[in-house]
N, C-alpha and C positions, 0 to 999 in steps of 0.2 A: 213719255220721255220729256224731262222738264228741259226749258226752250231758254238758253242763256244768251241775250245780247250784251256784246262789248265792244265800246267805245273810244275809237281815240281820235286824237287831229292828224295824227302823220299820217303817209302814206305805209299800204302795208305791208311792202315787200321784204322791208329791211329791219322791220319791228321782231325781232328774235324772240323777245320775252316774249311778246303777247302770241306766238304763232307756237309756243311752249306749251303757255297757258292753257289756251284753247285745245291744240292738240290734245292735254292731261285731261280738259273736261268731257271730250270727247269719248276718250278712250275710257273715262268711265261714267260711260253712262248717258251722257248730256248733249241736247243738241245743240250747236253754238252756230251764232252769225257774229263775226264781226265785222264792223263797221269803221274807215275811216276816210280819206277823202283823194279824190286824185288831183294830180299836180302837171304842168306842161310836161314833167320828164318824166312821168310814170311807167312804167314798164308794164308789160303782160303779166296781170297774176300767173302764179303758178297754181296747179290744182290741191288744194287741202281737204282733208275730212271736215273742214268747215267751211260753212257759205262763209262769202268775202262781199262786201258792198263799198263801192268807193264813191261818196256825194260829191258829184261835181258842183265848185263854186264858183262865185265870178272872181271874190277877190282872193288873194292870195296869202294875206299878210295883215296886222294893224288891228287896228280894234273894229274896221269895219268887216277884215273876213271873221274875226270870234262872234260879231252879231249874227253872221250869216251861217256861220257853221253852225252854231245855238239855235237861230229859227230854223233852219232846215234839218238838222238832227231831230227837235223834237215834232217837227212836221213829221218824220219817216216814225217814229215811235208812237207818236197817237195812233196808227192807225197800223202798226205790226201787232202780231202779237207775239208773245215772251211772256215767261213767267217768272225771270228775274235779269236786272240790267249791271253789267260790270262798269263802270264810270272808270276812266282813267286819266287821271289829273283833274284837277280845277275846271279846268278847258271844258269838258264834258261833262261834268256834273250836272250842272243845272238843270239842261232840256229832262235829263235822268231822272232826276227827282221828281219832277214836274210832272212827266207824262207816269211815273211809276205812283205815283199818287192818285192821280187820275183812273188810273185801271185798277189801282189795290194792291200793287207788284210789289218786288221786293229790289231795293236796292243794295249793290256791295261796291263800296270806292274805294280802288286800286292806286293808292299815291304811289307814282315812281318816284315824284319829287317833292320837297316841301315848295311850294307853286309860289307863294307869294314872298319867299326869300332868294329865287333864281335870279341871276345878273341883269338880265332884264328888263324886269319890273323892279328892285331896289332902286334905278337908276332912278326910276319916276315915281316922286310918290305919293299922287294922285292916283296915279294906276295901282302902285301897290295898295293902296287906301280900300282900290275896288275890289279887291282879287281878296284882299284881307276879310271885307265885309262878304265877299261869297263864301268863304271857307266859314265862317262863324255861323251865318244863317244854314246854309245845306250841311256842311260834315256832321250837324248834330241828329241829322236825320234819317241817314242810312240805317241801314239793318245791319249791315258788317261792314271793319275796314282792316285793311293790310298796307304793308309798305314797305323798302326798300333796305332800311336800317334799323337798328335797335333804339338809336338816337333821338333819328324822327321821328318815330314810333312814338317814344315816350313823351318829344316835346307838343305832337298832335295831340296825343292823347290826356296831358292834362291842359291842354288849350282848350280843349273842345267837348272836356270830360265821354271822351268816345273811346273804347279801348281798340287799340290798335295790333293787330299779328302782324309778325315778321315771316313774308317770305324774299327771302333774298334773291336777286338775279343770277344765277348761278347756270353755267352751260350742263348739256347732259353729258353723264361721264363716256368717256373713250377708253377702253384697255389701252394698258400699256403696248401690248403685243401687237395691236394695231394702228401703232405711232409708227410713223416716218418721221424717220431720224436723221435725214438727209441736211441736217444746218448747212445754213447758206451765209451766214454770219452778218447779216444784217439788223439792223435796229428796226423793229418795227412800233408805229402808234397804231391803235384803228379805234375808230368814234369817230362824232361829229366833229368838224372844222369849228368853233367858237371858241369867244373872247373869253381865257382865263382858263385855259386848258393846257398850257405848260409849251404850247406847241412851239410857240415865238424864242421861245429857250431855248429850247430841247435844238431848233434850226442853228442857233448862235454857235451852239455849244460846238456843234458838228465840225467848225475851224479845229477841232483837237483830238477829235477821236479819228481815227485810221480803220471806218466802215461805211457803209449805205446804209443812210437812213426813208425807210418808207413807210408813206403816210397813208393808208388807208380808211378813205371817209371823204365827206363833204360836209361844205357846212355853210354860214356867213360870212365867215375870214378868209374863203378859200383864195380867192382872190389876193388878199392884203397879203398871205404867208407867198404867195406863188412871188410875188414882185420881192418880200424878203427876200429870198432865195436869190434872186438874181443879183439885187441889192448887195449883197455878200460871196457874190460868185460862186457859191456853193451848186451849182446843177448838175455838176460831177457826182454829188453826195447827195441828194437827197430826191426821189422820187414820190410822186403823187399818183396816187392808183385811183383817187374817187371811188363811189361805193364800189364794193365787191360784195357780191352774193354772198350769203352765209355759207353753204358751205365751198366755195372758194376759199372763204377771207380762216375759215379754218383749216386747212391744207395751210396757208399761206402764211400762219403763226406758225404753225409746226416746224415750217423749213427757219424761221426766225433762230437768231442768238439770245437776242434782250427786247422785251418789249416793255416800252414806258406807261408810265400810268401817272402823269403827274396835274399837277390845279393850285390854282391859287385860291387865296380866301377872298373869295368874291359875293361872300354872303354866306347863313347858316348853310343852305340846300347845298354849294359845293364841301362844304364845309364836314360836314358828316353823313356826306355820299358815301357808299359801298357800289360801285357800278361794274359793268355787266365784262368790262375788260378786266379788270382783277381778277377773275373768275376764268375768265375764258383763257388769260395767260397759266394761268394752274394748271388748267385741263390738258395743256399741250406741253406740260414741265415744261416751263419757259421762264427763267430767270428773270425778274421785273426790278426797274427801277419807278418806285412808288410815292408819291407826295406823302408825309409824316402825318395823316390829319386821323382822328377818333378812331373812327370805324377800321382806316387797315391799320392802324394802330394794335386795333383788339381783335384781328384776324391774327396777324403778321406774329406776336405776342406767344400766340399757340401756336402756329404751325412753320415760322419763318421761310417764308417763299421769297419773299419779296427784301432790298436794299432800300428800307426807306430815307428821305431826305427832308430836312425841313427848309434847306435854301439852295433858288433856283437859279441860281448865278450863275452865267457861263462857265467859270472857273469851277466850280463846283461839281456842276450837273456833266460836266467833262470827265473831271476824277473819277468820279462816281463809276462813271460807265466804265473808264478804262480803269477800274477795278475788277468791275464784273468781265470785260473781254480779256482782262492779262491775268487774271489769280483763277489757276486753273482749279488750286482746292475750293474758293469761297464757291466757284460757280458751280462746281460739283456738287458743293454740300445742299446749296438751293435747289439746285434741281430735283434731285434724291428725295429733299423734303417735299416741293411738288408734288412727286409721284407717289407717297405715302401720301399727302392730304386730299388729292383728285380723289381720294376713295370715299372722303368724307363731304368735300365741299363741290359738291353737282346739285344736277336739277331734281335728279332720280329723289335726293333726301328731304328736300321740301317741298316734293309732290303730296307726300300726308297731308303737313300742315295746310296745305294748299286746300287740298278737297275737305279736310274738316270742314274749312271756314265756310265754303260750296254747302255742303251737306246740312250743317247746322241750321241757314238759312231757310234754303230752301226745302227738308226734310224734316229738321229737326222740331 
């Protein structure tokens, strides 16, 4: 049974994709560890059909935890054995490469993001300078890579002259017969709390719309948005749930009216994102109010789920909504179409793709 480590920085309770991932590799065929790191608030793993490793660090944050998380990942890699490493992001490549050369292994990098255009690092562009010159040395190196969009996909891929697959973040499908339909008529976001996520808006906007808006996530702003709120008097309107378990926070869409999905252009990476809420509000026919950018452009185009927007102006992002909560045909027709494309846009349909790229590798 061939022995797959995969790598990330986050903590791993809340990482959906990667517990997807692993799951699929699992189930056929593959023994998986993944690996990511714990945090003061970490919770009790749950148990999975895969080993879990979480490296404890001193630092938390900055360019001195990426040194530490880097030397200590590839300290634990020398001396595991595997027979091929899943790298995910920038973040974790390196030690990967490094120790997967050392042993002869094979490496596959799993970009969720384009790493060196996130908000971030564009701000600083020394650091980006550095993250750019990792991406040009190692992405040419790997044995196989995938990614998140068709977009990114294509601008890695002639960056780096490295061909890129697309598997999308997409949830596993739910029947419809197994939907609770119980709407509770509230706005929901869920993701992480950070700068240029729509969220500072989407709060403003709330003076106009006549429901409860709830935030499900955490993040770095969580703070800055909780004092908006107050700022604006809105606490009547708008609640913060902080993480919820995955399947909590899926129940927890289901009972939803409209869930947001909105970003600004805060560099290419938000830019022509395709991310994992898009998907998840499909899965639960869940009418979305969507940011206008490429990718749900070229979703939305073929299966109209979603009210995209190009401006996120209080006034705006208002209408918008009480569009989708007063027109009882528009939100019909979206929903309907949801539940026609949940057949096509899940996890189930780019689990192929998914194990070719596994299989070729490591088999082929």
């Amino acid at each position: 049974m061939k022995h797959i480590i995969v790598t990330v920085t986050n903590d791993l309770s809340y990482d959906q994709r990667m517990i997807k991932t692993c799951n699929t590799l699992v189930n056929n065929g593959y023994r998986v560890t993944l690996i990511g790191r714990k945090l003061p608030n970490s919770i009790a793993l749950a148990n999975k059909k895969f080993k879990q490793v979480r490296l404890g660090l001193l630092f938390k944050k900055g360019k001195l935890f990426y040194v530490e998380y880097n030397i200590t990942l590839f300290c634990y890699l020398l001396f595991a054995s595997f027979d091929a490493i899943c790298s995910v992001d920038m973040d974790s490549l390196l030690p990967g490469i490094l120790s997967a050369k050392i042993k002869g292994k094979k490496v596959i990098y799993d970009a969720h993001e384009y790493f060196s255009e996130v908000p971030e690092v564009i701000e600083r562009p020394m650091v980006q300078n550095v993250w750019r010159r990792l991406e040009k040395w190692c992405i040419p190196k790997v044995n196989a890579a995938y990614t998140v969009s068709k977009s990114i996909g294509d601008i890695l891929a002639e960056k780096h002259n490295k061909p890129f697959g697309l598997v999308r973040n997409m949830p596993n499908y739910i029947e419809s017969k197994n939907q609770n339909n119980e709407n509770e008529g509230f706005i929901l976001y869920q993701g992480a709390l950070n700068v240029g996520r729509g969220i500072e808006e989407m709060i403003k906007a709330m003076h106009h719309v006549d429901a409860i808006f709830k935030i499900a996530g955490d993040g770095p702003i969580a703070k800055e948005l909780r004092e908006l709120v107050k700022q604006e008097n809105l606490e009547n309107k708008i609640e913060f749930l902080g993480f919820v378990e995955p399947a909590a926070l899926k129940v927890l869409t289901k009972k939803a009216k409209i869930g947001v999905n909105l970003a600004q252009n805060l560099g290419l990476n938000y830019y022509y994102s395709l991310n994992n809420k898009f998907f998840d509000y499909v899965q639960a026919e869940l009418p979305q109010l969507c940011i206008n950018f490429p990718e749900f452009k070229r979703v939305n185009d073929e299966y109209n789920v979603a009210v995209l927007v190009d401006d996120l102006s209080t006034d705006n992002l208002s209408k918008e909504i009480n569009k989708l909560l007063l027109s009882s045909s528009l939100y019909d027709i979206i929903k309907s179409n949801c539940s026609s494309a949940k057949l096509t846009l899940n996890w189930e349909k780019e689990t192929p793709v998914l194990l070719n790229i596994y299989d070729t590798v490591l088999n082929g």
